[in-house]
C-alpha positions in Angstrom: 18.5 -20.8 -15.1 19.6 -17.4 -13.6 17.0 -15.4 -12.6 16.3 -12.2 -14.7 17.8 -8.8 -14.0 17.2 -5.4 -14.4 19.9 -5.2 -17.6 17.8 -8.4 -19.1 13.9 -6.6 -18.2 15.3 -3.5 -19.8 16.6 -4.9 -23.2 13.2 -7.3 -23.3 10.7 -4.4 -22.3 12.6 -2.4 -25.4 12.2 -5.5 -27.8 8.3 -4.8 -26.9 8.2 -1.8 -28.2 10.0 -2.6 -31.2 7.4 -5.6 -31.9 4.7 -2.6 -31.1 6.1 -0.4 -33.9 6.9 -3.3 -36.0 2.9 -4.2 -35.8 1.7 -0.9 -36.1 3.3 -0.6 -39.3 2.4 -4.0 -41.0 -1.5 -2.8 -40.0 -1.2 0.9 -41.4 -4.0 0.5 -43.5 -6.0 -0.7 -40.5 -5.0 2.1 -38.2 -4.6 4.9 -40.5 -1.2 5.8 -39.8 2.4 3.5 -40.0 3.5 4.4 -36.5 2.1 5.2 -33.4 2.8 8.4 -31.4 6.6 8.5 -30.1 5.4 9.7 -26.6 3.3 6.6 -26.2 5.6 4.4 -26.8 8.0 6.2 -24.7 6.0 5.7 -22.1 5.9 2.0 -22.8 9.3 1.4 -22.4 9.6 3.4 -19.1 6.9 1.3 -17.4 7.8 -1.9 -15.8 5.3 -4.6 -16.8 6.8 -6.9 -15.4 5.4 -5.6 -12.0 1.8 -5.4 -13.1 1.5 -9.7 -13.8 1.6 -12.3 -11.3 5.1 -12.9 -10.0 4.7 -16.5 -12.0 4.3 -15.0 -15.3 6.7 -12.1 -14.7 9.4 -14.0 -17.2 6.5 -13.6 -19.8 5.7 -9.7 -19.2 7.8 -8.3 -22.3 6.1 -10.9 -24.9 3.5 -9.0 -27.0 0.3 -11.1 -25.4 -2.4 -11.0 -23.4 -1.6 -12.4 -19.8 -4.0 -14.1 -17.0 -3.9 -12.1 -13.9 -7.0 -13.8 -12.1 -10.5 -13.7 -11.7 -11.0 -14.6 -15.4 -9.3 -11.4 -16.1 -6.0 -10.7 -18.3 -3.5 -7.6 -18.5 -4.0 -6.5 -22.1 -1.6 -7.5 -25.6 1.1 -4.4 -25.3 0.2 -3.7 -28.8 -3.7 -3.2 -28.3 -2.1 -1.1 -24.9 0.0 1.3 -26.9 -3.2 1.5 -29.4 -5.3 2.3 -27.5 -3.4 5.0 -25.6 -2.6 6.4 -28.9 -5.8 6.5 -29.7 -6.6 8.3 -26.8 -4.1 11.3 -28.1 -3.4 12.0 -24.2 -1.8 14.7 -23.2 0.3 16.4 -20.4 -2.9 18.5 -19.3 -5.5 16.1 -19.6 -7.7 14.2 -16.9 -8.6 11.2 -17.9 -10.9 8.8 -16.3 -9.5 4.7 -17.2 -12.5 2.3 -16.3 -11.1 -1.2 -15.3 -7.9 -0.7 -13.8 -6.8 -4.6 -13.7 -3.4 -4.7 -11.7 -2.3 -0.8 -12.8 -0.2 -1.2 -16.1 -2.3 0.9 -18.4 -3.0 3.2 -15.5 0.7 4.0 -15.2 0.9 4.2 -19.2 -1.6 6.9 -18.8 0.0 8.5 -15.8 3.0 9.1 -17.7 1.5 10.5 -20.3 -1.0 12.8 -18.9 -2.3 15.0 -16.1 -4.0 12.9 -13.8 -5.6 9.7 -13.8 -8.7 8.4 -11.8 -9.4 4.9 -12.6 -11.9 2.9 -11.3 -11.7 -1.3 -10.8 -14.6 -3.6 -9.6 -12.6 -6.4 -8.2 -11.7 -5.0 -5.1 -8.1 -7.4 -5.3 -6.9 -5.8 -8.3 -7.1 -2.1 -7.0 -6.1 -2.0 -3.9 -3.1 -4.2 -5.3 -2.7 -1.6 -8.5 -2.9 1.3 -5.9 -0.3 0.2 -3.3 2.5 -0.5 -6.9 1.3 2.7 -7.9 2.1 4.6 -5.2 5.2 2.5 -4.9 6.6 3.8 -8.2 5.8 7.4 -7.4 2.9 7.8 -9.5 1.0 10.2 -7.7 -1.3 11.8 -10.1 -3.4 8.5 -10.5 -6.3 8.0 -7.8 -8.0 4.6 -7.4 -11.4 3.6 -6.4 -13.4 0.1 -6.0 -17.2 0.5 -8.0 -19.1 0.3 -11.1 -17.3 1.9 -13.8 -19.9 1.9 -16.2 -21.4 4.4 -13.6 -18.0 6.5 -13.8 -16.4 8.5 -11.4 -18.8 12.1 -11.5 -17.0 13.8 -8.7 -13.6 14.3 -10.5 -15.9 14.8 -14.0 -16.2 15.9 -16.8 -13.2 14.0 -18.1 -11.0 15.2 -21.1 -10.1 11.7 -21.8 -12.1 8.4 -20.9 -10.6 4.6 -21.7 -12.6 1.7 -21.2 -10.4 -1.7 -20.5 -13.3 -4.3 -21.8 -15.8 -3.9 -24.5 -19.5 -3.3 -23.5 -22.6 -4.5 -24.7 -23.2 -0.5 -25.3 -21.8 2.6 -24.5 -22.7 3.5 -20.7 -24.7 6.7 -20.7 -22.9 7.6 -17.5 -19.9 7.8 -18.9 -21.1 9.9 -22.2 -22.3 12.4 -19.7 -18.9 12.4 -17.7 -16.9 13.6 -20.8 -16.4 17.0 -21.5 -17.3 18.7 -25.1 -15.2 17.7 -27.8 -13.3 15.2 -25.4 -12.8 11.4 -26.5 -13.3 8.1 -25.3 -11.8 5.3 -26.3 -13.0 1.8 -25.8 -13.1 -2.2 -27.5 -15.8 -2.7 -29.5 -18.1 -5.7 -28.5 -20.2 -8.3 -30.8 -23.0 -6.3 -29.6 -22.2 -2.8 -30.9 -21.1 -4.4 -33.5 -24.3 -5.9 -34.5 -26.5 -2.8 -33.1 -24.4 -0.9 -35.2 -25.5 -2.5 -38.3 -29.6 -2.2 -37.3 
């Protein structure tokens, strides 16, 4: 088989999004709205993802799935992506602190889409790997650091925006304290909240 070209990544990566909108609508009820915002998805079909997965998996980039990028770690479903994001409401002025930058995909979703990013990974693999594509596309209102991001990022704070990549057993105080009044954070919910939720 040939191998895939830009023409072929470009119509895929827009069959994505269509799949995105075509989900958002068949869960309205469930997200409280039948599409999600045009800017975000956009975004989503600027953004190679193809890039941001292992060269191996790169074929399966455009399909609407989570995807093993090492260290028992996966790049996120596109749809929860673009949810998320939308979520978020980002805007063009807003600084927004991502916790778990993974291999740089939703940091380059939010890049687009906003101000500036500062993003923070543990595995020290994945960011300097998500830093040197990010720089590589011309993204240069993201900045990257190696650390705890349940601890945050307080030099660049307070934060207008804040997206977590995983769910945590409980929201990290840190990162409360990081985020300015009235801002929003936006994060997975874990079987933990859930449950401490209902106490």
């Amino acid at each position: 088989m040939k191998p895939l070209t830009d023409k072929h990544l470009s119509i895929l990566r827009r069959h994505m999004v269509e799949l995105i909108s075509v989900h958002a609508d068949l869960l309205e009820v469930e997200i409280g709205k039948p599409s999600l915002d045009d800017r975000v998805l956009a975004a989503m079909q600027r953004v190679p993802r193809h890039l941001f997965v292992p060269p191996s998996l790169a074929t399966h980039a455009y399909q609407d799935s989570a995807l093993p990028i090492g260290f028992d770690k996966t790049i996120s479903q596109p749809f929860i992506c673009a949810l998320m994001t939308d979520l978020l409401k980002p805007s063009d002025v807003d600084v927004v602190l991502e916790i778990g930058t993974g291999l740089g995909y939703q940091t380059a979703i939010l890049a687009e889409l906003t101000s500036w990013v500062w993003t923070v990974e543990i595995v020290e693999e994945f960011s300097s790997r998500a830093e040197a594509l990010l720089n590589q596309l011309g993204y240069s209102n993201v900045g990257c650091r190696v650390g705890d991001g349940s601890r945050g990022w307080i030099e660049h704070g307070p934060y207008d925006k804040i997206l977590l990549a995983a769910a945590p057993e409980q929201v990290p105080p840190h990162l409360v304290e990081q985020l300015k009044p009235g801002g929003r954070m936006v994060l997975p919910v874990g079987p933990a909240m859930i449950s401490g939720s209902r106490s």
